[in-house]
PAVEX-451499 format. One record per residue (C-alpha): residue number from 0; residue in three letters; x, y, z negated. Coordinates in Angstrom, 3 decimals, decimal comma. Layout:
N
[NUM ALA [X Y Z]]
...
//
This chain:
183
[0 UNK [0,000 0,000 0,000]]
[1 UNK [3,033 2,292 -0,874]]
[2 UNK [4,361 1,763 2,911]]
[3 UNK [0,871 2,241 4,333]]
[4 UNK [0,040 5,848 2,255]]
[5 UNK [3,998 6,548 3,396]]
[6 UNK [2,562 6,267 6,602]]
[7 UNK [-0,295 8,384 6,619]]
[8 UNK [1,661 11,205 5,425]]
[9 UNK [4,274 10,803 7,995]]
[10 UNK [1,202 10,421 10,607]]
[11 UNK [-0,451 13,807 8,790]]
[12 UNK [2,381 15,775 9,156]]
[13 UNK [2,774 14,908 13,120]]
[14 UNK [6,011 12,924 12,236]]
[15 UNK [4,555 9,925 14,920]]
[16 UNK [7,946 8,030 15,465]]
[17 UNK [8,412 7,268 11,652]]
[18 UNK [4,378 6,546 10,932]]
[19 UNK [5,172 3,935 13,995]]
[20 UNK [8,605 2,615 12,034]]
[21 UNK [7,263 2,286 8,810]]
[22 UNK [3,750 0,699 10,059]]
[23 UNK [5,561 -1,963 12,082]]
[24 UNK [7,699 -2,407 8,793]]
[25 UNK [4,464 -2,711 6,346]]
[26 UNK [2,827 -5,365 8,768]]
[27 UNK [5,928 -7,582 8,874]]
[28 UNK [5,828 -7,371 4,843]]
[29 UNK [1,750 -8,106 4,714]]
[30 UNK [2,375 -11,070 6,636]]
[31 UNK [4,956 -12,156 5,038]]
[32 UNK [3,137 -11,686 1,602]]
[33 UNK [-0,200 -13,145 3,212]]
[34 UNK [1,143 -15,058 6,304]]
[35 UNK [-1,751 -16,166 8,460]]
[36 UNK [-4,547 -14,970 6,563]]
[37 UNK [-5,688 -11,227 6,675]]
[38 UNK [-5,863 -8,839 4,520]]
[39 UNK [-7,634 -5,300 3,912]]
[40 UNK [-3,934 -3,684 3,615]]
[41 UNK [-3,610 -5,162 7,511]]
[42 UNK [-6,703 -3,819 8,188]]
[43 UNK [-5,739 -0,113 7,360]]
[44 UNK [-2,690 -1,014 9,035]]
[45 UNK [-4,226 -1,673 12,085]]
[46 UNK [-5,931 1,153 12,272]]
[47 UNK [-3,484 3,579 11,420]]
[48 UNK [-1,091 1,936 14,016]]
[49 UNK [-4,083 2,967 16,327]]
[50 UNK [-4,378 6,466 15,492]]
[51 UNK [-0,182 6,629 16,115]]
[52 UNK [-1,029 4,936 19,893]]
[53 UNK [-3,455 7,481 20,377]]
[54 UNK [-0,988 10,231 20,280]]
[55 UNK [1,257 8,616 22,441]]
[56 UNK [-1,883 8,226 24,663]]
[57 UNK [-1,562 4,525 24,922]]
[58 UNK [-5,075 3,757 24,739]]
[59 UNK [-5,397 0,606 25,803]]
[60 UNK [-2,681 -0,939 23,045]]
[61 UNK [-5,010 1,418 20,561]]
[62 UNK [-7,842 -0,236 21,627]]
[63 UNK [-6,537 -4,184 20,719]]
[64 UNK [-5,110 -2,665 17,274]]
[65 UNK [-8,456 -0,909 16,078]]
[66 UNK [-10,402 -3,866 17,687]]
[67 UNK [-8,103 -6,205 15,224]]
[68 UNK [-8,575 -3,772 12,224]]
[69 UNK [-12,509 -4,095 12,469]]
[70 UNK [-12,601 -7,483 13,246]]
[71 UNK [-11,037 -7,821 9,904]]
[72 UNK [-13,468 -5,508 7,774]]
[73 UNK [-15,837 -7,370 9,503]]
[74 UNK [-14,636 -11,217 8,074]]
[75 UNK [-13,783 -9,692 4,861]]
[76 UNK [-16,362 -7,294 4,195]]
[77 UNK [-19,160 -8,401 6,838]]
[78 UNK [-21,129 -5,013 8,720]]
[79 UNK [-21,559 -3,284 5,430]]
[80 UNK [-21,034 0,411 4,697]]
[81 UNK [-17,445 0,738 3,877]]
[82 UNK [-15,413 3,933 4,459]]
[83 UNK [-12,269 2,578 6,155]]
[84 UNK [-14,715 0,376 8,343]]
[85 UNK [-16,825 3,734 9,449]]
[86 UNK [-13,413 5,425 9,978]]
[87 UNK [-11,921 2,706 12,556]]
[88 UNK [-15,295 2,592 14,255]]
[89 UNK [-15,300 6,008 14,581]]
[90 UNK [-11,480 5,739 15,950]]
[91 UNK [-12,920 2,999 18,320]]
[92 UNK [-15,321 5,657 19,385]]
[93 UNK [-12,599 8,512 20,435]]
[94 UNK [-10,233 6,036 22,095]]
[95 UNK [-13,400 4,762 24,108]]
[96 UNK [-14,011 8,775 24,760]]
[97 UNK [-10,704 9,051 25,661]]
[98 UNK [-10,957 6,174 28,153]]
[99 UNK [-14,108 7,873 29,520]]
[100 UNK [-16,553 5,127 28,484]]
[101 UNK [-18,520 7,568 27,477]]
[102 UNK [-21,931 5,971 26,892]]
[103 UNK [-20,177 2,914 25,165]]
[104 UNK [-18,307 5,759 23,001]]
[105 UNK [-21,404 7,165 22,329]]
[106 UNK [-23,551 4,012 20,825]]
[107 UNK [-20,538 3,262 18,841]]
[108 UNK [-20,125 6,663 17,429]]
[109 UNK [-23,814 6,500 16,326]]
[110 UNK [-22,602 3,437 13,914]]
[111 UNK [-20,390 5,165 12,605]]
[112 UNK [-21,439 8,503 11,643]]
[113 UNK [-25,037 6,193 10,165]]
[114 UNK [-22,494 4,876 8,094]]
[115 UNK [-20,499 7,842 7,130]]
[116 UNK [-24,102 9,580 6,037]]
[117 UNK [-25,021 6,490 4,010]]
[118 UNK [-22,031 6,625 2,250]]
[119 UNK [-20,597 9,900 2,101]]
[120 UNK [-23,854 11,653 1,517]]
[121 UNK [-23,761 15,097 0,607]]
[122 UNK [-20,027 15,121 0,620]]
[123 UNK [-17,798 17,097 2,833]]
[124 UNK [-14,691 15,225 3,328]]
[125 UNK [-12,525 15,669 6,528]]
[126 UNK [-13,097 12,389 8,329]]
[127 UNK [-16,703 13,055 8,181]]
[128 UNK [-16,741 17,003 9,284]]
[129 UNK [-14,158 14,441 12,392]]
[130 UNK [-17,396 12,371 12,781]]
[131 UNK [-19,662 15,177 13,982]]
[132 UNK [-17,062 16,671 15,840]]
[133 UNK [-16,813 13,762 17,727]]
[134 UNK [-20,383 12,767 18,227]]
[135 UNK [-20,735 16,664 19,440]]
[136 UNK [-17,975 16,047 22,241]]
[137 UNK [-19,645 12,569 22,964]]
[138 UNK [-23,332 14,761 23,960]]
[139 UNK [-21,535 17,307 25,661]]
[140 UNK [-20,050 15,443 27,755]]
[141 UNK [-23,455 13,257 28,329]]
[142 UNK [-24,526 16,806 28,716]]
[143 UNK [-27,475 16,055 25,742]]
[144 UNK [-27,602 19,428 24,736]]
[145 UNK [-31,036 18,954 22,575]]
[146 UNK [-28,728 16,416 20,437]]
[147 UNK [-25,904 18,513 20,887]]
[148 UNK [-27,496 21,055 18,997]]
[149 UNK [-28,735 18,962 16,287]]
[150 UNK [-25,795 17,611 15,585]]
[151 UNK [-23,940 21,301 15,351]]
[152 UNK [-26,562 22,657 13,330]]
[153 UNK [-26,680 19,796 11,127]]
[154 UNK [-22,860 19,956 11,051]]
[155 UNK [-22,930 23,704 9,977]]
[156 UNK [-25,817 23,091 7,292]]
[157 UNK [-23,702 19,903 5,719]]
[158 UNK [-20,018 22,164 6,062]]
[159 UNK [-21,070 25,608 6,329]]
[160 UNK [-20,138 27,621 9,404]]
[161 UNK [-16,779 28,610 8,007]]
[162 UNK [-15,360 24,806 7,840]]
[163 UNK [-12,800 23,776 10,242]]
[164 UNK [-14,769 21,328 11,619]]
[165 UNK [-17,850 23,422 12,350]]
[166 UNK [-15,507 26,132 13,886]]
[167 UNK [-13,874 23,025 16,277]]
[168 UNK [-17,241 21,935 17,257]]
[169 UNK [-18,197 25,740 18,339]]
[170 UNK [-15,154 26,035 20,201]]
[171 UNK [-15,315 23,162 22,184]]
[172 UNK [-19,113 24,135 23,025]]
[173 UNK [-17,988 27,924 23,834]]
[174 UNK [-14,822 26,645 25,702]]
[175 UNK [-17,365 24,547 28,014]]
[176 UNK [-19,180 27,998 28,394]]
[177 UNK [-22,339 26,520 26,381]]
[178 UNK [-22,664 28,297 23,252]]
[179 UNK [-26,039 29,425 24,439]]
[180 UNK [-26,831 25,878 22,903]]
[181 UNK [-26,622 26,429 19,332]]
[182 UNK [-27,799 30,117 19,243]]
//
């Protein structure tokens, strides 16, 4: 766990190259410690190694490691609401975006913001303010600006308008020269 939170830091503060080094190093030491069976730390693993691939814009190799890290939430923890599980659903969702599969992005990214509200609630932590901000690109792009709409607003009542991830939302609606949307 040490070498996976070492990781997100390095990952946080843009320093890719040793995320990738010390993620690579954690999985050889989970498997060695669990060997063939999987584990939630692998899991994590997984899909941090993801989020590292999607800066390099390797999206396909992102795709197998988040695909790996739900499939195991899924035998160790089943479908249920579990942050980490929402969070590499919704990282499924913006590599799928990002491979303009943009429907497929879209059901998925309705999972996983279902889950984030069921769990999160009234909370406004950063991967969730990420959710909307996502599932706002998603209906732009599908050009459903009736659920675009809902999901600013709804993002700007849950955040406020001053929260990063409201202002992100409204810039990548004014930037697409729609901002006539959410007036």
């Amino acid at each position: 766990y040490l070498r996976a939170n070492q990781a997100f830091c390095d990952y946080r503060f843009k320093k890719y190259q040793d995320a990738f080094v010390t993620v690579r190093d954690a999985l050889e030491r989970e498997s060695l410690i669990f060997g063939s069976q999987k584990s939630l730390v692998r899991a994590e693993l997984m899909q941090l190694k993801s989020l590292i691939l999607v800066e390099n814009e390797e999206y396909d190799e992102a795709e197998i490691s988040i695909r790996e890290s739900l499939a195991i939430f899924e035998k160790i923890r089943g479908k249920d609401p579990y942050l980490p599980y929402a969070q590499s659903i919704k990282i499924l969702a913006d590599i799928l975006l990002r491979k303009e599969k943009t429907e497929e992005s879209q059901d998925v990214m309705i999972s996983s913001l279902n889950m984030f509200k069921t769990l999160i609630k009234d909370s406004t932590t950063l991967e969730f303010g990420e959710a909307f901000v996502l599932m706002g690109k998603i209906f732009l792009l599908l050009g459903d600006f009736e659920k675009l709409r809902s999901t600013y607003k709804e993002l700007e009542m849950r955040f406020g308008k001053d929260n990063e991830n409201t202002k992100k939302l409204f810039s990548i609606i004014e930037k697409e020269n729609k901002s006539w949307i959410i007036s």
